[in-house]
C-alpha positions in Angstrom: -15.5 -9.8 20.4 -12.9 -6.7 20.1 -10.8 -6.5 16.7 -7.5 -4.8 17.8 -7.0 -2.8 14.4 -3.3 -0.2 14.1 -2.5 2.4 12.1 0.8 4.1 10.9 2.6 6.1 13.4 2.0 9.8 12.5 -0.6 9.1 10.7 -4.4 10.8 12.0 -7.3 8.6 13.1 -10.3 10.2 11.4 -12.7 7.2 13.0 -14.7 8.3 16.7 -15.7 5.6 19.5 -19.1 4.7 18.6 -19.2 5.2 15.1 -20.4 2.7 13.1 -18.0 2.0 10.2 -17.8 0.1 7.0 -15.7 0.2 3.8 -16.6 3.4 2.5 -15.8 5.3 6.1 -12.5 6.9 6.1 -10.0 5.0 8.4 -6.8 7.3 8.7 -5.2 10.2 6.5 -1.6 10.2 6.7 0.7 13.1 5.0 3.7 12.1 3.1 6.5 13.9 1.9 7.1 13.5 -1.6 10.5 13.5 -4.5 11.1 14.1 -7.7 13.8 12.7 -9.3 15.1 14.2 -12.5 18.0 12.7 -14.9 19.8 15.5 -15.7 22.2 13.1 -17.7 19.6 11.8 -19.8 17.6 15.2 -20.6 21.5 17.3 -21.5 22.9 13.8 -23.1 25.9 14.1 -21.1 27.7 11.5 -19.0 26.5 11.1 -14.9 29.7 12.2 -13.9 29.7 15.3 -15.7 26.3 16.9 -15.1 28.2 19.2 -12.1 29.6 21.0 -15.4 25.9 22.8 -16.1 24.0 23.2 -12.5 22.3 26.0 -11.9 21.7 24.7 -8.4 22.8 23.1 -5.7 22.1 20.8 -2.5 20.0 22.4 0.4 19.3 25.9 -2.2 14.9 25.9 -2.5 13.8 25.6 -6.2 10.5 27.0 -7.2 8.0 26.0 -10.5 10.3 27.2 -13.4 13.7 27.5 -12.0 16.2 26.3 -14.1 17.9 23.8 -12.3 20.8 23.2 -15.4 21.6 24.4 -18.8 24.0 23.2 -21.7 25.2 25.6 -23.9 26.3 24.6 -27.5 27.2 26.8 -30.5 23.8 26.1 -32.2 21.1 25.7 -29.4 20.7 25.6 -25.5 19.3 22.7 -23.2 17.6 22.9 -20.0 16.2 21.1 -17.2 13.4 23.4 -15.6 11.8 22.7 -12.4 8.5 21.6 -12.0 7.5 22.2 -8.7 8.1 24.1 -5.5 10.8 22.6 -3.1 14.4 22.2 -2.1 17.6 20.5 -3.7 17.7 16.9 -1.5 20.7 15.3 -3.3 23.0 15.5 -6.8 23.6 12.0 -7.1 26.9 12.1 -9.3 26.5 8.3 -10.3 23.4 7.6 -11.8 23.1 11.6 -13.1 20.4 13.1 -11.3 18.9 15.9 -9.1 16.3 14.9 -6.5 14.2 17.7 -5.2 11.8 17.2 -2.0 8.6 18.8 -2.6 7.6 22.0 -0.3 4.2 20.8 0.3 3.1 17.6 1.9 0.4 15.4 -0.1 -2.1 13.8 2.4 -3.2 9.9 1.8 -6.7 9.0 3.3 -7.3 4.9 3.9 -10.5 4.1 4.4 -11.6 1.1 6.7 -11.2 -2.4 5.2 -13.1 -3.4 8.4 -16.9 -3.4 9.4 -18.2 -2.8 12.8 -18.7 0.0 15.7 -15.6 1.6 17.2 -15.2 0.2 21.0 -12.3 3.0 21.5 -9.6 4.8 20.1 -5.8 4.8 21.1 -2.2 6.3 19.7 -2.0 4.1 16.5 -4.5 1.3 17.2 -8.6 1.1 17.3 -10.9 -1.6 18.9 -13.8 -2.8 17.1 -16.5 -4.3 18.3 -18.2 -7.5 16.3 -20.5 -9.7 16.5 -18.5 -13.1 16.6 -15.1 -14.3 15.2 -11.4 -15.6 15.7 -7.9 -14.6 15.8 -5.2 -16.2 14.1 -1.3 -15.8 14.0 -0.1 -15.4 10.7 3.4 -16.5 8.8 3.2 -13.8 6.7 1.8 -10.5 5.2 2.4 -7.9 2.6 0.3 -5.4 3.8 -3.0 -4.5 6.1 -6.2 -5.3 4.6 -9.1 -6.9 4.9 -12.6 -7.5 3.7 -15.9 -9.9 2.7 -13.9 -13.3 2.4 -14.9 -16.1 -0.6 -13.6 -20.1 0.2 -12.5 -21.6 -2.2 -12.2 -25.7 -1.7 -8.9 -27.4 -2.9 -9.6 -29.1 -6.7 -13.1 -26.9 -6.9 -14.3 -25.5 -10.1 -14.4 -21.8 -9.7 -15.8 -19.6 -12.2 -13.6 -16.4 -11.6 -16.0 -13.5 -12.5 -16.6 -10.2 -10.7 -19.5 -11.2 -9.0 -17.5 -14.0 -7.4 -14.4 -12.6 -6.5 -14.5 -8.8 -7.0 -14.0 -6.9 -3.8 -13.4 -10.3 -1.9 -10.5 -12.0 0.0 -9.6 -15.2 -1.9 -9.3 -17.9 1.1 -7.8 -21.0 -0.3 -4.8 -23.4 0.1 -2.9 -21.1 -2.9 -3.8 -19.6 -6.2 -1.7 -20.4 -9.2 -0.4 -17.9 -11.6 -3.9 -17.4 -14.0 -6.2 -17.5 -11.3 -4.0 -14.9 -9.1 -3.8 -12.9 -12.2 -7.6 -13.3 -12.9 -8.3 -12.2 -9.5 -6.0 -9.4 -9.5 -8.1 -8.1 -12.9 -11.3 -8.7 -11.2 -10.5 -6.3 -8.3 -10.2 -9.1 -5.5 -9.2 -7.4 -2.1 -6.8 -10.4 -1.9 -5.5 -13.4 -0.8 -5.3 -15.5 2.6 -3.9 -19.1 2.3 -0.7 -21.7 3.4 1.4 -20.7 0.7 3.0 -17.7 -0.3 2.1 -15.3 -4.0 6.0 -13.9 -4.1 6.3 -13.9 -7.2 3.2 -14.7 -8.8 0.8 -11.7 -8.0 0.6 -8.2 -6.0 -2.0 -9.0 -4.6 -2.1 -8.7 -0.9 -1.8 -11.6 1.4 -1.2 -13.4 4.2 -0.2 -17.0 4.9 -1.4 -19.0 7.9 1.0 -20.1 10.6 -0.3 -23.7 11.2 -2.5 -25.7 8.7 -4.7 -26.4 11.8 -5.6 -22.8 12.1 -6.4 -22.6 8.3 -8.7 -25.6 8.0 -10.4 -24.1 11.2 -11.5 -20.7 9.3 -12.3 -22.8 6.4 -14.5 -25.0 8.5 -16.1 -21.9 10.0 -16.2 -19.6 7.0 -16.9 -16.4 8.7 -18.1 -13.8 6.7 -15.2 -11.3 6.9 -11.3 -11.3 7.4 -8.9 -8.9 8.8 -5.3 -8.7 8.3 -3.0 -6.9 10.4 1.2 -7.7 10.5 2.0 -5.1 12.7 1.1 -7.5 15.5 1.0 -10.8 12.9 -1.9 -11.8 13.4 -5.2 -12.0 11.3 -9.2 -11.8 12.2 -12.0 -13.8 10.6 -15.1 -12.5 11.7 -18.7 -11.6 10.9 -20.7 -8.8 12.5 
């Protein structure tokens, strides 16, 4: 069976066809831009409005690490607000009193596979995997991508929630309430695939089933791992 797997527009594949991969093989590295926003208001203890009075500089002007980007001069004693970091002047925003400066360089994030299996091919933003069995699923709902080994957990079962149990698993169940999601958030669980939602309750990542049908299939199958991709809503249980 292929697993259809994307991956961020823009972002580099690092995977080959062929490879064999697993959790620990590095999936995609994506660079990302990043800000730093600095409250000019609350470092010269003046109000939002007024911080145009003491800039030093301006919007679109490059900064570098130890630029002053605004002073306050008082009879006694001086205040400023020194850069930290090579980059450019993005935006004074008046209202909230700050200075937001994009940083020059770019700061690469590397994902690693929360899949198992050998690469069939590789495409744009999307890879094929290649397993030894499973089933697709369309999905309600999903915070993020992820996937992993999966754990069932049976409606009105007593579950010991340890590491050895949940750690590094995807919780499949009908829900989690708010001590056990918290319990398996502490216990580094991957996350959580069920018929109800978590807003509110944990940050975990999950996924909610379309139809009940679908979810008391997986459970009934219990295949050994579990994909989740929104992108294309849909989700993979699988074992290879």
């Amino acid at each position: 069976m292929l697993v259809i797997v994307s991956f961020p527009i823009g972002a580099k594949c690092l995977v080959k066809t062929g490879q064999m991969v697993d959790f620990t093989s590095p999936f995609y590295t994506l660079k990302e831009k990043s800000e730093r926003r600095i409250s000019l208001a609350k470092h010269l203890k003046v109000p939002p409005a007024k911080i145009f009075k003491y800039l030093k500089k301006f919007v679109g002007e490059p900064v570098k690490h130890g630029d002053i980007i605004a002073l306050k001069n008082s009879l006694f004693s001086s205040d400023k607000v020194v850069c930290d970091e090579d980059g450019v002047i993005k935006e004074i925003n008046h209202y909230e009193g700050e200075v937001i400066i994009a940083a020059a360089s770019q700061r690469s994030n590397t994902r690693h596979c929360y899949f198992i299996g050998r690469v069939e091919e590789t495409a744009k933003n999307q890879i094929s995997i290649n397993v030894e069995q499973g089933e697709v699923y369309p999905i309600k709902k999903a915070t993020q991508p992820f996937g992993g080994e999966t754990v069932y957990l049976q409606k009105n079962e007593v579950v010991t929630f340890s590491e050895s149990a949940v750690g590094k698993k995807i919780l499949v169940c009908e829900t989690l309430t708010p001590y056990q999601a918290a319990k398996a958030e502490a216990l580094d669980a991957k996350g959580y695939v069920g018929l109800l939602s978590l807003d509110g309750i944990s940050s975990l990542p999950s996924a909610q089933f379309q139809k009940i049908e679908d979810y008391k299939k997986a459970v009934g199958r219990k295949y050994t791992y579990c994909l989740v991709d929104p992108t294309y809503s849909r989700m993979y249980f699988y074992r290879f």
